[in-house]
Predicted model as a PDB file, atoms N, CA, C, CB and O in Angstrom, pLDDT in the B-factor column:
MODEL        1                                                                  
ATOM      1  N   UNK A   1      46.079 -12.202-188.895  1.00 78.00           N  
ATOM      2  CA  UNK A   1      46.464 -13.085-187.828  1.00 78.00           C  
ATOM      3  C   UNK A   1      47.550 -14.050-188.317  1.00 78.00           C  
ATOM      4  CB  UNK A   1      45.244 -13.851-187.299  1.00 78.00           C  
ATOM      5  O   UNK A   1      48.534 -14.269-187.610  1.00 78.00           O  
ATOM      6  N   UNK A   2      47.399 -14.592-189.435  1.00 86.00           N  
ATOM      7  CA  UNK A   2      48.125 -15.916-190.046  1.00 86.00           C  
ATOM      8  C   UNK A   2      49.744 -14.590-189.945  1.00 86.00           C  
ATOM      9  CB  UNK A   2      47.267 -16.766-192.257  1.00 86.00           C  
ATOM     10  O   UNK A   2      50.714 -14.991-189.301  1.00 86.00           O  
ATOM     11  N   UNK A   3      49.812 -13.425-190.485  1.00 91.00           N  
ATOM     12  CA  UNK A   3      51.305 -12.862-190.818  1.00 91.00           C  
ATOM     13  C   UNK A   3      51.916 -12.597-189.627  1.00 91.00           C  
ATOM     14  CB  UNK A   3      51.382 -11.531-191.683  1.00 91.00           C  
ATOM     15  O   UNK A   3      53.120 -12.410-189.449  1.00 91.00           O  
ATOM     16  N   UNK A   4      50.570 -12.583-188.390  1.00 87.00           N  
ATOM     17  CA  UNK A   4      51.615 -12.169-186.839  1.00 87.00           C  
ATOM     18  C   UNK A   4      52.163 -13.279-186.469  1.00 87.00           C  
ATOM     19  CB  UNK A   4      50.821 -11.605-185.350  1.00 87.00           C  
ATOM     20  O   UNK A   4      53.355 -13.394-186.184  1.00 87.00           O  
ATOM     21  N   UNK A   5      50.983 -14.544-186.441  1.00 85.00           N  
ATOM     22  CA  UNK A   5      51.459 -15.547-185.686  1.00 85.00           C  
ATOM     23  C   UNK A   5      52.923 -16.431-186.843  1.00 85.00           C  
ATOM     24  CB  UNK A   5      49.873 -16.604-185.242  1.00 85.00           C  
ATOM     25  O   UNK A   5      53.559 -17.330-186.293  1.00 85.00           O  
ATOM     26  N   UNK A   6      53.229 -16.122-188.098  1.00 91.00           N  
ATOM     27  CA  UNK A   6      54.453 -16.315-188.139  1.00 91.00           C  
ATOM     28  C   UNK A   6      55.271 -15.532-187.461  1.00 91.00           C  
ATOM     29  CB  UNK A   6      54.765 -16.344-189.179  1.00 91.00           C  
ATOM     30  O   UNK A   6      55.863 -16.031-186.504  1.00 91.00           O  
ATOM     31  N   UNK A   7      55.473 -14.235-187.776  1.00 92.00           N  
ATOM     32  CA  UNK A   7      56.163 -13.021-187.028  1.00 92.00           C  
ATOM     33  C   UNK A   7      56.658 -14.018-186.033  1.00 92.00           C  
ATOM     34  CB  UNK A   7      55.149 -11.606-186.390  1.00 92.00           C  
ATOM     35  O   UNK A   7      57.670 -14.704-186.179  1.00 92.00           O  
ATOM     36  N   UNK A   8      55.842 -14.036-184.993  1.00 90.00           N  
ATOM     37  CA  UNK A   8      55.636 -14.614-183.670  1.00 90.00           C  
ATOM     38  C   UNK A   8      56.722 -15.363-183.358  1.00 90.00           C  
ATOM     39  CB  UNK A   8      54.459 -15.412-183.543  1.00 90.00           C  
ATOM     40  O   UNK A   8      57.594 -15.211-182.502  1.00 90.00           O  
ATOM     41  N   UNK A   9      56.442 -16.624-184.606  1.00 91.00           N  
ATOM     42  CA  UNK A   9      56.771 -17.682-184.028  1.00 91.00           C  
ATOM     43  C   UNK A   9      58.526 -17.174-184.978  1.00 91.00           C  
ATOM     44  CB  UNK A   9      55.594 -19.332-184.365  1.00 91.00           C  
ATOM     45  O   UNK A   9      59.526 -17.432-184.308  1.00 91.00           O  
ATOM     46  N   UNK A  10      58.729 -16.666-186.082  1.00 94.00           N  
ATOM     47  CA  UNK A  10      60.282 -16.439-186.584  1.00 94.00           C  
ATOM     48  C   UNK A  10      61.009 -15.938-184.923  1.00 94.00           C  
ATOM     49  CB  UNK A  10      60.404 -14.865-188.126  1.00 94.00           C  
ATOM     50  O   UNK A  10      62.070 -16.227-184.371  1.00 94.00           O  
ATOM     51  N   UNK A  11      60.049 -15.228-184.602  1.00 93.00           N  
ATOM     52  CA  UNK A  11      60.722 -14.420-183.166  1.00 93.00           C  
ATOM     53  C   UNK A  11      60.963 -15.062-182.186  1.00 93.00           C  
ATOM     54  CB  UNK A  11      59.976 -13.430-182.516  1.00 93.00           C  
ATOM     55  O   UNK A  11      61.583 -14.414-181.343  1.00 93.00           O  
ATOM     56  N   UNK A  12      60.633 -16.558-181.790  1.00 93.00           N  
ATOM     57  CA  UNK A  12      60.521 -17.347-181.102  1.00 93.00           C  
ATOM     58  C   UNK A  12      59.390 -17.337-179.917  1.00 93.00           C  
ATOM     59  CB  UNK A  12      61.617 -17.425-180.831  1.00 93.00           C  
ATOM     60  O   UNK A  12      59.335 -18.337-179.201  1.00 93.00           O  
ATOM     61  N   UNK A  13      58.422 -16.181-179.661  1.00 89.00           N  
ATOM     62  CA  UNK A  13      57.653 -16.375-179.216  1.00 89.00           C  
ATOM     63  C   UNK A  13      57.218 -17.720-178.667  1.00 89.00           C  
ATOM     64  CB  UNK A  13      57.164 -15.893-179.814  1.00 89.00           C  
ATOM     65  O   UNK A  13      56.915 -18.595-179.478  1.00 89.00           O  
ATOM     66  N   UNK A  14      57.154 -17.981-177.288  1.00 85.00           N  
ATOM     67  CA  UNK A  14      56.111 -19.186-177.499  1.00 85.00           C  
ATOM     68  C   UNK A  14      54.631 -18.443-176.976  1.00 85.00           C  
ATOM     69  CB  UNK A  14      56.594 -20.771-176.411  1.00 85.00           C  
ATOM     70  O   UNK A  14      53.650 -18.972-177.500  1.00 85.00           O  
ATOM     71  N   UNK A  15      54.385 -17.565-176.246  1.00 82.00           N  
ATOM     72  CA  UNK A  15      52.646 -17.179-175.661  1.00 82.00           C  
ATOM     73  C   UNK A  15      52.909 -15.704-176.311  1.00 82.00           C  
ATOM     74  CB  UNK A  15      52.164 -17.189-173.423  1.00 82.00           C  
ATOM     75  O   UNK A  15      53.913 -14.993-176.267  1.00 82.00           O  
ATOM     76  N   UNK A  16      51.448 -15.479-177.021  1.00 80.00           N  
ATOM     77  CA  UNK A  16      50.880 -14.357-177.170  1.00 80.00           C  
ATOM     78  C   UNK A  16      49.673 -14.272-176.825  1.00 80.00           C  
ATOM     79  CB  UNK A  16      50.977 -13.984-178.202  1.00 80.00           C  
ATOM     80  O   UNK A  16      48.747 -15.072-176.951  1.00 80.00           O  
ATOM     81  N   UNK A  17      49.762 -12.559-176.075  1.00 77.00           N  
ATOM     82  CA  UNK A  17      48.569 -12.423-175.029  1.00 77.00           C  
ATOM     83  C   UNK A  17      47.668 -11.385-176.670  1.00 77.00           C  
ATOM     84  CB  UNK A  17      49.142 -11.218-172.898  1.00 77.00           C  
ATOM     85  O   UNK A  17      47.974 -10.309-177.185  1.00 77.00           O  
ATOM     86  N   UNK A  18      46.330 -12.578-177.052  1.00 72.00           N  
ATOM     87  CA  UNK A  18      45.342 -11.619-178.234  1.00 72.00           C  
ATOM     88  C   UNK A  18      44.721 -10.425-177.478  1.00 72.00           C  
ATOM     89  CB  UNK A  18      43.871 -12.584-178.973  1.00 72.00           C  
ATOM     90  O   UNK A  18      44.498  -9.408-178.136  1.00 72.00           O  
ATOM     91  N   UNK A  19      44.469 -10.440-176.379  1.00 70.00           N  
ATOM     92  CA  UNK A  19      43.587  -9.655-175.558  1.00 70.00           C  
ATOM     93  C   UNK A  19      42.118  -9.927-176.067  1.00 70.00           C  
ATOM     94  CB  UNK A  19      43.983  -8.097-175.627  1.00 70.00           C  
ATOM     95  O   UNK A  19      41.827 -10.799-176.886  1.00 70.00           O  
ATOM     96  N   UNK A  20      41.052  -8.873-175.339  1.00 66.00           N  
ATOM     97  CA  UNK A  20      39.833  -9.241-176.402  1.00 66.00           C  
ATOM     98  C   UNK A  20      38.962 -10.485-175.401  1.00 66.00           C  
ATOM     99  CB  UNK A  20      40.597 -10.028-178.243  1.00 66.00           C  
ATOM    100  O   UNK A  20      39.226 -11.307-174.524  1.00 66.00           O  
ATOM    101  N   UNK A  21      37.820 -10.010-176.163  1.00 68.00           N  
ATOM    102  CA  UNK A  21      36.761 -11.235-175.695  1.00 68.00           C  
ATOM    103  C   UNK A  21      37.013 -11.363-173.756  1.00 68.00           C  
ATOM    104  CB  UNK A  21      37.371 -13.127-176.736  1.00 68.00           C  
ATOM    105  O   UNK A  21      38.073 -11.327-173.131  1.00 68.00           O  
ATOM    106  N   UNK A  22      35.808 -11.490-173.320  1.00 67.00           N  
ATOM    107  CA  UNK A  22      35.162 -10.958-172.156  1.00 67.00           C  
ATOM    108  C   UNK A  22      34.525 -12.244-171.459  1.00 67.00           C  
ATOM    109  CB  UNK A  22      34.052  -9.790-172.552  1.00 67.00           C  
ATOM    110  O   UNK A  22      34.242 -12.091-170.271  1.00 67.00           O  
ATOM    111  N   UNK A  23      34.278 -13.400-171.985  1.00 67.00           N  
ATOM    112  CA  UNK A  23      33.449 -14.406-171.096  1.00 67.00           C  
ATOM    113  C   UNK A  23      33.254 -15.423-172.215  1.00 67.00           C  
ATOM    114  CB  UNK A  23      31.900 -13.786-170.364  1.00 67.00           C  
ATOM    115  O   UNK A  23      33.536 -15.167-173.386  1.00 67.00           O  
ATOM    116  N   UNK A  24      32.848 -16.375-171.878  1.00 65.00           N  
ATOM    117  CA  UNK A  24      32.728 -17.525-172.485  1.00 65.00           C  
ATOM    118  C   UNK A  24      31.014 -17.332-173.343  1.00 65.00           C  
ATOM    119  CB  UNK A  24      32.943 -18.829-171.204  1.00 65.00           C  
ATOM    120  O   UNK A  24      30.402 -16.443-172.752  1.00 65.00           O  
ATOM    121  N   UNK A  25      30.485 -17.706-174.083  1.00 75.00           N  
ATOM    122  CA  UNK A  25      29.343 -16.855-175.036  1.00 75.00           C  
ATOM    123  C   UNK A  25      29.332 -15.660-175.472  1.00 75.00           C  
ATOM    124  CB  UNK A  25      28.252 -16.734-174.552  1.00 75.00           C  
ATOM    125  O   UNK A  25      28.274 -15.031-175.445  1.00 75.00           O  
ATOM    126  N   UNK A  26      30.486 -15.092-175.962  1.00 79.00           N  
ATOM    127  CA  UNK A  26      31.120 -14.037-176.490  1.00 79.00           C  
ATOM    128  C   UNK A  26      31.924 -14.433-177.461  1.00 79.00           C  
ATOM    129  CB  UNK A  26      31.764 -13.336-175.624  1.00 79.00           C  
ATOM    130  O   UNK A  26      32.789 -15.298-177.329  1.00 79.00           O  
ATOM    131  N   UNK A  27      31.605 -13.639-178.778  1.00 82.00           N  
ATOM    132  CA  UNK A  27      31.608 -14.044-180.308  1.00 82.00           C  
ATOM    133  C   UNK A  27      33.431 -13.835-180.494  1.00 82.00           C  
ATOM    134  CB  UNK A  27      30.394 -12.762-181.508  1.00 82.00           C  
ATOM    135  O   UNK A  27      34.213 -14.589-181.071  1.00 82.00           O  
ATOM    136  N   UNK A  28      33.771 -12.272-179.629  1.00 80.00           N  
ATOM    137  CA  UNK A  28      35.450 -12.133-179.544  1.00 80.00           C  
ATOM    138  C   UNK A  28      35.843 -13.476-178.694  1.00 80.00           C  
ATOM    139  CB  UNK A  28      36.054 -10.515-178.610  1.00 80.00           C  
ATOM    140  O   UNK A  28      36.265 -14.186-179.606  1.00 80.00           O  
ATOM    141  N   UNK A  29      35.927 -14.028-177.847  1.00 79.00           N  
ATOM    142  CA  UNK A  29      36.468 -15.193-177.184  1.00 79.00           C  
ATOM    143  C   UNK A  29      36.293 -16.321-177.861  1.00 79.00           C  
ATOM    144  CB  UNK A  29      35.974 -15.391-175.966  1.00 79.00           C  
ATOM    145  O   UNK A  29      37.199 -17.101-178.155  1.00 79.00           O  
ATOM    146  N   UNK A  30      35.232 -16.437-178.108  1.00 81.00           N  
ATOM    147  CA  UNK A  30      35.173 -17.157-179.073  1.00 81.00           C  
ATOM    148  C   UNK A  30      36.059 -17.841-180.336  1.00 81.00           C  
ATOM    149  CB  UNK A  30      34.516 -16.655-179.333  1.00 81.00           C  
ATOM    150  O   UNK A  30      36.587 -18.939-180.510  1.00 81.00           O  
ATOM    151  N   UNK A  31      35.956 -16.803-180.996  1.00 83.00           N  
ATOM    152  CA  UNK A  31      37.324 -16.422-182.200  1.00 83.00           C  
ATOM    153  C   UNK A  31      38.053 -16.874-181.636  1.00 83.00           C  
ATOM    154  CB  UNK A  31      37.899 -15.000-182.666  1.00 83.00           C  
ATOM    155  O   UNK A  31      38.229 -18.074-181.849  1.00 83.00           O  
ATOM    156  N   UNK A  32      39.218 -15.938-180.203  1.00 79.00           N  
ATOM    157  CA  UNK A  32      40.059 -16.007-180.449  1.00 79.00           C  
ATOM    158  C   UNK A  32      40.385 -17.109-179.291  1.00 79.00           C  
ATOM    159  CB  UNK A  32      40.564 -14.837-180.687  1.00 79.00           C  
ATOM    160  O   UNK A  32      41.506 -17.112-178.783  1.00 79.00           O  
ATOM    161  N   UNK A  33      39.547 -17.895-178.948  1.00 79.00           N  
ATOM    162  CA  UNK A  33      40.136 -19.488-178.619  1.00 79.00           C  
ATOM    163  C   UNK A  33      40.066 -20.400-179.459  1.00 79.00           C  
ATOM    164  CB  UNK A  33      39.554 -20.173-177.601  1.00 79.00           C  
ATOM    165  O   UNK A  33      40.490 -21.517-179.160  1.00 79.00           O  
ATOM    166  N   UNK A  34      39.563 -20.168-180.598  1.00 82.00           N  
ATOM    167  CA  UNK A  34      40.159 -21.528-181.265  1.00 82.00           C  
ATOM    168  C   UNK A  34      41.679 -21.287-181.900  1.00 82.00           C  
ATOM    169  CB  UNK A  34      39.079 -22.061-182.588  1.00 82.00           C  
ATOM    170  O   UNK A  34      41.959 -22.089-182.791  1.00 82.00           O  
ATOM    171  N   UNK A  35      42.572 -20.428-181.618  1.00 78.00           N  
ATOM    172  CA  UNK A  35      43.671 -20.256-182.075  1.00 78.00           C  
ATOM    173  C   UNK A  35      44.819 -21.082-180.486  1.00 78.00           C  
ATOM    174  CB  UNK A  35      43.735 -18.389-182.550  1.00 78.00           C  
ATOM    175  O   UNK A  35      46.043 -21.183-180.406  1.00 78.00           O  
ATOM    176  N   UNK A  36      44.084 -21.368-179.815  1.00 77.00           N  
ATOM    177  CA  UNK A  36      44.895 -22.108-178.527  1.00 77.00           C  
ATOM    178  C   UNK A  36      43.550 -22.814-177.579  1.00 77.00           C  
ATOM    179  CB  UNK A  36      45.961 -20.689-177.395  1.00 77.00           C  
ATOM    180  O   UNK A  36      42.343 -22.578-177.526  1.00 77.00           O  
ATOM    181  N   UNK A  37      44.395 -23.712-176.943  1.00 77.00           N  
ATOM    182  CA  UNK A  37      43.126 -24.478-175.489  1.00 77.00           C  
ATOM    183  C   UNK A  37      43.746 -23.530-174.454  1.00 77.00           C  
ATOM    184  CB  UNK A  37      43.336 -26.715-174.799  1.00 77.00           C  
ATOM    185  O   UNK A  37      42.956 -23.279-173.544  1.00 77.00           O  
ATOM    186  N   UNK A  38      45.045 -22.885-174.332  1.00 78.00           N  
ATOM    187  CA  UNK A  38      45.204 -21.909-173.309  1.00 78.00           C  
ATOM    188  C   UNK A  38      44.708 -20.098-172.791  1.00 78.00           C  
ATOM    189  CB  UNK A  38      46.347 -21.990-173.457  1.00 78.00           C  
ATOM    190  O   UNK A  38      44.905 -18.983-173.274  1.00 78.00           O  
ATOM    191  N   UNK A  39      44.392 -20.337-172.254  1.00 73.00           N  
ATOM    192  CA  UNK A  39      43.630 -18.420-171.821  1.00 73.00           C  
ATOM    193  C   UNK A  39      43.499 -18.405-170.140  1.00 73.00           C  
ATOM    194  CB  UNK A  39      41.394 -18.055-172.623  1.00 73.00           C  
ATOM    195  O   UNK A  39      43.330 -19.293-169.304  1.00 73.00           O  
ATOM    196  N   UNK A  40      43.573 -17.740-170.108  1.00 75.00           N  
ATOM    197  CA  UNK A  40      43.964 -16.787-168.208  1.00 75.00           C  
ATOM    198  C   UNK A  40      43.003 -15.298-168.232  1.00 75.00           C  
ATOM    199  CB  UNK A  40      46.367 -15.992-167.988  1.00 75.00           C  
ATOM    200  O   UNK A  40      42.482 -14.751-169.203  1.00 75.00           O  
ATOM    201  N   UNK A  41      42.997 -14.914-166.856  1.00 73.00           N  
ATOM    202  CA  UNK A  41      42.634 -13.699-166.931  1.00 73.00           C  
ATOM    203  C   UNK A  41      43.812 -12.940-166.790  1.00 73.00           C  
ATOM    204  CB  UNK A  41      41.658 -13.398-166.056  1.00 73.00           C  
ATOM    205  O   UNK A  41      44.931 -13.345-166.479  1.00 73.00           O  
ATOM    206  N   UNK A  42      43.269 -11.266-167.175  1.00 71.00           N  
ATOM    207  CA  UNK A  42      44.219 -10.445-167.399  1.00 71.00           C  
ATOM    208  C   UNK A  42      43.741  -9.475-167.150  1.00 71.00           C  
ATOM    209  CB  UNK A  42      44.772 -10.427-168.426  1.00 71.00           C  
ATOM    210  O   UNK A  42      42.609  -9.372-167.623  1.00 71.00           O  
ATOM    211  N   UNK A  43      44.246  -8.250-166.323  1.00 68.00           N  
ATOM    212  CA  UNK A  43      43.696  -6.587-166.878  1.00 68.00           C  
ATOM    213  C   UNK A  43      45.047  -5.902-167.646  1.00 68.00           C  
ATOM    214  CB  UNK A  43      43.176  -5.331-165.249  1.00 68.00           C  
ATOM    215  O   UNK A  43      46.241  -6.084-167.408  1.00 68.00           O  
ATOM    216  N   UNK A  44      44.424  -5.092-168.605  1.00 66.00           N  
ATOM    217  CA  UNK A  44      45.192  -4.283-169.687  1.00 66.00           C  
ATOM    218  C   UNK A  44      45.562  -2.847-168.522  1.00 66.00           C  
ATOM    219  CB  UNK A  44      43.975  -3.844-171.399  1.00 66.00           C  
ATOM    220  O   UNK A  44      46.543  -2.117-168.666  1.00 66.00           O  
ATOM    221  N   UNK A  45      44.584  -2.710-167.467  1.00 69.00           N  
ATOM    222  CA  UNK A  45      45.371  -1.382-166.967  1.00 69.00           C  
ATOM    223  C   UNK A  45      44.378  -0.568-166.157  1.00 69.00           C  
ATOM    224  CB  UNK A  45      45.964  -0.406-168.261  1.00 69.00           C  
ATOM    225  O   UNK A  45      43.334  -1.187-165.952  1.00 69.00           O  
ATOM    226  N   UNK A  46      44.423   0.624-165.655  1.00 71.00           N  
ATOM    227  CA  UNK A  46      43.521   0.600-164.707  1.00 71.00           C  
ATOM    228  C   UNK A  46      43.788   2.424-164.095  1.00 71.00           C  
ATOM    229  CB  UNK A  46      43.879  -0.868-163.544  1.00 71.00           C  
ATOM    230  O   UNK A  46      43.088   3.332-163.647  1.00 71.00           O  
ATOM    231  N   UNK A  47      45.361   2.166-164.458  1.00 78.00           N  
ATOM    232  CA  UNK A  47      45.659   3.826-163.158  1.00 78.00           C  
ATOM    233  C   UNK A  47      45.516   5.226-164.130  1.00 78.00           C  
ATOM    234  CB  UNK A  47      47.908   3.953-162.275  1.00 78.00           C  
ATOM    235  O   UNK A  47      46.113   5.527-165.163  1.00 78.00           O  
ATOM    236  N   UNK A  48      44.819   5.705-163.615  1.00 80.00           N  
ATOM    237  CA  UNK A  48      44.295   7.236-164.406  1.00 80.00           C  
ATOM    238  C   UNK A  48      45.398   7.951-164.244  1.00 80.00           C  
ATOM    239  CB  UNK A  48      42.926   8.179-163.740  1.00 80.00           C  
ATOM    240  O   UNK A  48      45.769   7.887-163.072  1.00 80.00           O  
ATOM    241  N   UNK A  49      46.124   8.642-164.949  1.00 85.00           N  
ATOM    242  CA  UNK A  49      47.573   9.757-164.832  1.00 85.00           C  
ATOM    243  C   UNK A  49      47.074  11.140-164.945  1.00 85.00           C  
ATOM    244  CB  UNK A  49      48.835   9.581-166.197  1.00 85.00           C  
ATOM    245  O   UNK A  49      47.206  12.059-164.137  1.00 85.00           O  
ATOM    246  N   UNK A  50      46.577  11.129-165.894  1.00 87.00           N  
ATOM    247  CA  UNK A  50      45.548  12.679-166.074  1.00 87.00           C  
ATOM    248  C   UNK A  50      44.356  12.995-166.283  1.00 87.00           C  
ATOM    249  CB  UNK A  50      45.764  13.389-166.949  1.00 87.00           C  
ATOM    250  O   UNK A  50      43.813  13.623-167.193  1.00 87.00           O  
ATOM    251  N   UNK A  51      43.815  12.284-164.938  1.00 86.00           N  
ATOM    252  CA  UNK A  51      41.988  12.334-164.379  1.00 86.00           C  
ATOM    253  C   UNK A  51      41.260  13.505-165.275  1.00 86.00           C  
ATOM    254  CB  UNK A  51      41.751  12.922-162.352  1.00 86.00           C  
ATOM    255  O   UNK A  51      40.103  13.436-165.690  1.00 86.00           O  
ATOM    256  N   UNK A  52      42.046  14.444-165.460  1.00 90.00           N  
ATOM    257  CA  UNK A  52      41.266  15.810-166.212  1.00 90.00           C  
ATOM    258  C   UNK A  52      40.859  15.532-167.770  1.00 90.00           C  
ATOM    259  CB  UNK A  52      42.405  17.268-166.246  1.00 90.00           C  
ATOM    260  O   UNK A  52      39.747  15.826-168.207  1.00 90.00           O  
ATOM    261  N   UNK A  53      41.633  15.082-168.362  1.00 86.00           N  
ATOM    262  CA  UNK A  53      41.606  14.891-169.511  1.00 86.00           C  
ATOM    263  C   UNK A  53      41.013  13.282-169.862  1.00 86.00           C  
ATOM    264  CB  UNK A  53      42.950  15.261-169.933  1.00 86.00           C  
ATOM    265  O   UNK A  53      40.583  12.915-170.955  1.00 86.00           O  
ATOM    266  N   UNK A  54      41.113  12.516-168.708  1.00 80.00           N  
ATOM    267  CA  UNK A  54      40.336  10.885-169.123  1.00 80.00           C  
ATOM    268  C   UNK A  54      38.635  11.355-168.929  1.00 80.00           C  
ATOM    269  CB  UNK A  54      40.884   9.206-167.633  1.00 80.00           C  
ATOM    270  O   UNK A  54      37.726  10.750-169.497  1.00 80.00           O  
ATOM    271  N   UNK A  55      38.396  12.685-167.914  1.00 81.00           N  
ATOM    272  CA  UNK A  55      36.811  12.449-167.795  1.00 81.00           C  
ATOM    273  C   UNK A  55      36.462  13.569-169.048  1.00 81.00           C  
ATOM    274  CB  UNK A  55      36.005  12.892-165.968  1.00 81.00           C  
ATOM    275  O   UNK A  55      35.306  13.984-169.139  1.00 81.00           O  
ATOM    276  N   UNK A  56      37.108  13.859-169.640  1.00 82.00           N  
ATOM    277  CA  UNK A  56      36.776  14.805-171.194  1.00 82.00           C  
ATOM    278  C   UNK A  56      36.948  13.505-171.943  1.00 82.00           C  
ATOM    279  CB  UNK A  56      38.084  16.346-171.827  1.00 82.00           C  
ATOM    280  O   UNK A  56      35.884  13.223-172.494  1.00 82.00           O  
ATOM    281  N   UNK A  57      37.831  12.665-172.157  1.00 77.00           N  
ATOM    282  CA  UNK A  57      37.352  11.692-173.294  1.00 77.00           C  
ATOM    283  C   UNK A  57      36.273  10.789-172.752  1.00 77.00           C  
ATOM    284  CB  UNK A  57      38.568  10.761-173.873  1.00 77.00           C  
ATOM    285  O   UNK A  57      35.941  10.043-173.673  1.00 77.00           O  
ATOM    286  N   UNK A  58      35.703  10.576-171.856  1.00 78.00           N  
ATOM    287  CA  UNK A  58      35.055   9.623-170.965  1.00 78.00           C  
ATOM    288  C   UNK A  58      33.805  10.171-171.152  1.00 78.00           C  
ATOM    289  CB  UNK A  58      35.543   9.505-169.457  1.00 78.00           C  
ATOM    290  O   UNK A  58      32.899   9.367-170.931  1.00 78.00           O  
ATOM    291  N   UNK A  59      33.607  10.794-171.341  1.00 79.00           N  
ATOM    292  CA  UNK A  59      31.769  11.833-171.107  1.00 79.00           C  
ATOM    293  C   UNK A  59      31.237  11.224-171.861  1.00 79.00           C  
ATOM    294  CB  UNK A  59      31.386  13.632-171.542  1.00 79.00           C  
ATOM    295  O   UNK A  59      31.622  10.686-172.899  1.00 79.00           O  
ATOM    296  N   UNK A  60      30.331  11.270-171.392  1.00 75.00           N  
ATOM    297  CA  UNK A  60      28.667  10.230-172.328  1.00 75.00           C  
ATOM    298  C   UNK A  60      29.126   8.886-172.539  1.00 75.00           C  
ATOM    299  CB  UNK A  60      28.080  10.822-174.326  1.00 75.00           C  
ATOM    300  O   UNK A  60      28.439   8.159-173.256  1.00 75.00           O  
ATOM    301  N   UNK A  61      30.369   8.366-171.934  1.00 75.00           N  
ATOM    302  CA  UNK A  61      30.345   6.623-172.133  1.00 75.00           C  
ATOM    303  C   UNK A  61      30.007   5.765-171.108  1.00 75.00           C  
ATOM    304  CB  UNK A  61      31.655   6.044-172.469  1.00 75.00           C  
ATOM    305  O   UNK A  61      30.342   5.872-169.928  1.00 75.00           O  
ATOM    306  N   UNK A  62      29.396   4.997-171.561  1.00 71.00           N  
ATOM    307  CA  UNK A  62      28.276   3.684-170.051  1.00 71.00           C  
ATOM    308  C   UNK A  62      29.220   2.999-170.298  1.00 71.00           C  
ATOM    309  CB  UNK A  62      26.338   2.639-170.228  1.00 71.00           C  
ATOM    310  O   UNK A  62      30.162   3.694-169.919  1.00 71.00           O  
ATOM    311  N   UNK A  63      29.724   1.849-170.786  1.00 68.00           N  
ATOM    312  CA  UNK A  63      30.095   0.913-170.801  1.00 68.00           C  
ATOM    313  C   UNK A  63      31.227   0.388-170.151  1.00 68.00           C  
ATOM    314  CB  UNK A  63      30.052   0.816-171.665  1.00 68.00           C  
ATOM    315  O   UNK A  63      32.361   0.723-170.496  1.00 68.00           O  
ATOM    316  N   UNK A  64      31.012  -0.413-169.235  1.00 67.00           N  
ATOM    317  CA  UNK A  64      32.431  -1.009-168.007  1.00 67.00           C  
ATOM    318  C   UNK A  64      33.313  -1.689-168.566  1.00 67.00           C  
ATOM    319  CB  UNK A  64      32.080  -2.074-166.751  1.00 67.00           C  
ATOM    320  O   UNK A  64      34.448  -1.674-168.089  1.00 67.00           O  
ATOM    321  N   UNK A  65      33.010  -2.497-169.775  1.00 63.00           N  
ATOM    322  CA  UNK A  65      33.725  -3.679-170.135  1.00 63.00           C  
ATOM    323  C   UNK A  65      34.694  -3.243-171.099  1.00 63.00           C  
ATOM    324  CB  UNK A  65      32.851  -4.784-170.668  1.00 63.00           C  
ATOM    325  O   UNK A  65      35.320  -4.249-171.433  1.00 63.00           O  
ATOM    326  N   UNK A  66      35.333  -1.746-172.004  1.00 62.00           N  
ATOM    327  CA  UNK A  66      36.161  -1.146-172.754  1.00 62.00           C  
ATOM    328  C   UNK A  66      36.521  -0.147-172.085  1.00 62.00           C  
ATOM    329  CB  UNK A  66      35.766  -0.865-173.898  1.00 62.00           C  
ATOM    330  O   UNK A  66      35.778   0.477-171.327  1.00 62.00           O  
ATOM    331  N   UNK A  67      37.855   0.133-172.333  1.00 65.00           N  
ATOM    332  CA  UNK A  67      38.848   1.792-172.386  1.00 65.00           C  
ATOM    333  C   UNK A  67      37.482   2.473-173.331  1.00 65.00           C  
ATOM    334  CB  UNK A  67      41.043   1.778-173.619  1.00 65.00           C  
ATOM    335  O   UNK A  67      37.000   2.268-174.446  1.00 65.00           O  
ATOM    336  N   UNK A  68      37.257   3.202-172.400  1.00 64.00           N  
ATOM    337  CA  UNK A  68      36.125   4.456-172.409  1.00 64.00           C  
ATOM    338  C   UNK A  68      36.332   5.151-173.667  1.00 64.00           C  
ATOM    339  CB  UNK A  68      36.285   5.623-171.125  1.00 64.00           C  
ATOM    340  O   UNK A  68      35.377   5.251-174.437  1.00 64.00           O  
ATOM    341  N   UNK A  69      37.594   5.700-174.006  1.00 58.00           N  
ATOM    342  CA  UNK A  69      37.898   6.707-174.350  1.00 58.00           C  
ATOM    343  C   UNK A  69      38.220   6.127-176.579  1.00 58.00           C  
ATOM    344  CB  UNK A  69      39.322   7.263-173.048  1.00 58.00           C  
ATOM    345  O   UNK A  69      38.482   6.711-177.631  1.00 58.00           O  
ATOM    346  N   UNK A  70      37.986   4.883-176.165  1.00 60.00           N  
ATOM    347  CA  UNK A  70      38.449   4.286-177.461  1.00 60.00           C  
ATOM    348  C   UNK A  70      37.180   4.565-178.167  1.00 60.00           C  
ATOM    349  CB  UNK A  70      38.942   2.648-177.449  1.00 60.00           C  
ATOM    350  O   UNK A  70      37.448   4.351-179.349  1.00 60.00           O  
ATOM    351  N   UNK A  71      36.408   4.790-178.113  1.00 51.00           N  
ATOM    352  CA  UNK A  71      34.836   4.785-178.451  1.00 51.00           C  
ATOM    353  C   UNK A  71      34.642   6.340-178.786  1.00 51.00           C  
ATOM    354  CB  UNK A  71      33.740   4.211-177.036  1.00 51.00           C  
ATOM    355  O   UNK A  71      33.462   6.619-178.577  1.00 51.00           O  
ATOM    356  N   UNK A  72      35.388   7.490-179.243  1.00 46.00           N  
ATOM    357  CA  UNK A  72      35.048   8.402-179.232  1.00 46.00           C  
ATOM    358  C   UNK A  72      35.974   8.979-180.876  1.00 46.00           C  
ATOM    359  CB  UNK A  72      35.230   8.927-177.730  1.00 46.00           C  
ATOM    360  O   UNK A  72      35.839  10.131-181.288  1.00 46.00           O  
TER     361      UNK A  72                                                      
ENDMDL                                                                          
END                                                                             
């Protein structure tokens, strides 16, 4: 974290979106608010392109709150 957020800031960055962490009593949000008092909501994404091949990486996963397919 310390080598991006120089990166960042040589680049002039002023907002970087960490992603991550889900609700407030959540150990990821957690973390990654003490690096700012600022946070918003966001979605990372949503539109299926090749339904055939997302429900082959998707099989046997429950979970709503991750990209399905990262878990495999």
């Amino acid at each position: 974290m310390d080598f991006f957020f120089e990166y960042a800031s040589q680049k002039a960055c002023k907002f970087c979106i960490l992603g991550g962490g889900f609700k407030k009593d959540d150990s990821l949000f957690d973390f990654k608010q003490k690096f700012s008092t600022l946070y918003t909501y966001f979605n990372t994404g949503g539109i299926i392109f090749d339904e055939q091949n997302y429900k082959i990486l998707c099989k046997n996963f429950h979970n709503p709150y991750f990209l399905k397919y990262r878990y495999h």
